[in-house]
C-alpha positions in Angstrom: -1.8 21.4 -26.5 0.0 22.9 -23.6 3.7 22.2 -23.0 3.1 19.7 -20.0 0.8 17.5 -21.7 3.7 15.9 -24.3 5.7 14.8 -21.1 2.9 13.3 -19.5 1.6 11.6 -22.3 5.3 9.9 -23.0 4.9 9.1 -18.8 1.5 7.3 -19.2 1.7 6.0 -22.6 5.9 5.0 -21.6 4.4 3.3 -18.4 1.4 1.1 -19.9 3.3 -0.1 -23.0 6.5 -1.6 -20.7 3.9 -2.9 -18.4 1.9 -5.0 -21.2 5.4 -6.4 -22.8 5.5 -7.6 -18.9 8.3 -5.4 -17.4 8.5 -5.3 -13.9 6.7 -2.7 -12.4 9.8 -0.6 -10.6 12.0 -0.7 -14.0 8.6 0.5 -16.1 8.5 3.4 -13.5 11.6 4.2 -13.6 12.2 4.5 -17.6 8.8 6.0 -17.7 9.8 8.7 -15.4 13.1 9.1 -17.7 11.6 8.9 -20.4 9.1 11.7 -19.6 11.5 13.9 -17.9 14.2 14.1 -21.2 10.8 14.4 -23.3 10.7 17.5 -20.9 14.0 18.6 -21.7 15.6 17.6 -19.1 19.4 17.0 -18.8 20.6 13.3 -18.0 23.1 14.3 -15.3 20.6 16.4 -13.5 18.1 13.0 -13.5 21.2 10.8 -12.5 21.5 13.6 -9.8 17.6 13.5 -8.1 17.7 9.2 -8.8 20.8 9.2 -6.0 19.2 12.3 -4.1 16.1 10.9 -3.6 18.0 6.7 -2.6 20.5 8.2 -0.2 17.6 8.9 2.0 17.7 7.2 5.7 14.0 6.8 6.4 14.0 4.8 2.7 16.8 2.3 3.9 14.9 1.5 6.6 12.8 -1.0 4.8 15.0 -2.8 2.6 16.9 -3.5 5.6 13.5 -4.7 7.6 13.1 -6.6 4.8 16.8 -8.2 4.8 16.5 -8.9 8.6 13.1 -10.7 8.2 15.0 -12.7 5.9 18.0 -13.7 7.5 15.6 -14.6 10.9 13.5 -17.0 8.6 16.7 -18.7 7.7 18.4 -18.9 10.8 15.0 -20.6 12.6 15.2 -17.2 14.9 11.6 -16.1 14.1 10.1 -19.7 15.0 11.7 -19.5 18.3 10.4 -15.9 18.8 6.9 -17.2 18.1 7.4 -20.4 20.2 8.7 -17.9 23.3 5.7 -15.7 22.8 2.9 -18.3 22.5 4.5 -19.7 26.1 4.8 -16.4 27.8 0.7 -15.0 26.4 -0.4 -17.8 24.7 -2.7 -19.0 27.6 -4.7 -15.7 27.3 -7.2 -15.3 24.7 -6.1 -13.4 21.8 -2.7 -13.7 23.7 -0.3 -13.6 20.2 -2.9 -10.8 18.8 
């Protein structure tokens, strides 16, 4: 057995057992990936070190925040009136809101 199959067995094995004791998906790959990575021998302050690298990215906060501002015009009615403005500007055309 090569030294990078042990790692990726804990990966696979680490991910398919947390998701059948019905973990949610992003906490069973992230302590899969942990898992793997200090089977690899891997020090814990250089993994806490790539997990903050790789969030405190700018193209990634992009869709959180999409999906924060979706929210907040659901609640406030805003997207309804969007809709309504739109289907009286193009709505007369076929395929006018497509």
């Amino acid at each position: 057995m090569s030294p990078n199959t042990f790692p990726i067995i804990v990966l696979l094995g680490g991910f398919v057992v947390l998701l059948i004791i019905r973990v949610p998906v992003t906490f069973c790959l992230l302590f899969a990936s942990l898992l793997s990575a200090s089977a690899n021998g891997t020090n814990l302050s250089v993994m806490v070190r790539q997990l903050i690298d790789g969030v405190n990215n700018f193209s990634l906060l992009a869709i959180p925040f999409f999906i924060l501002m979706g929210e907040f015009m659901s609640a406030g009615g805003i997207s309804e009136k969007i809709i309504d403005f739109t289907n009286l500007v193009v709505g007369r055309f076929r395929g006018g809101l497509a």
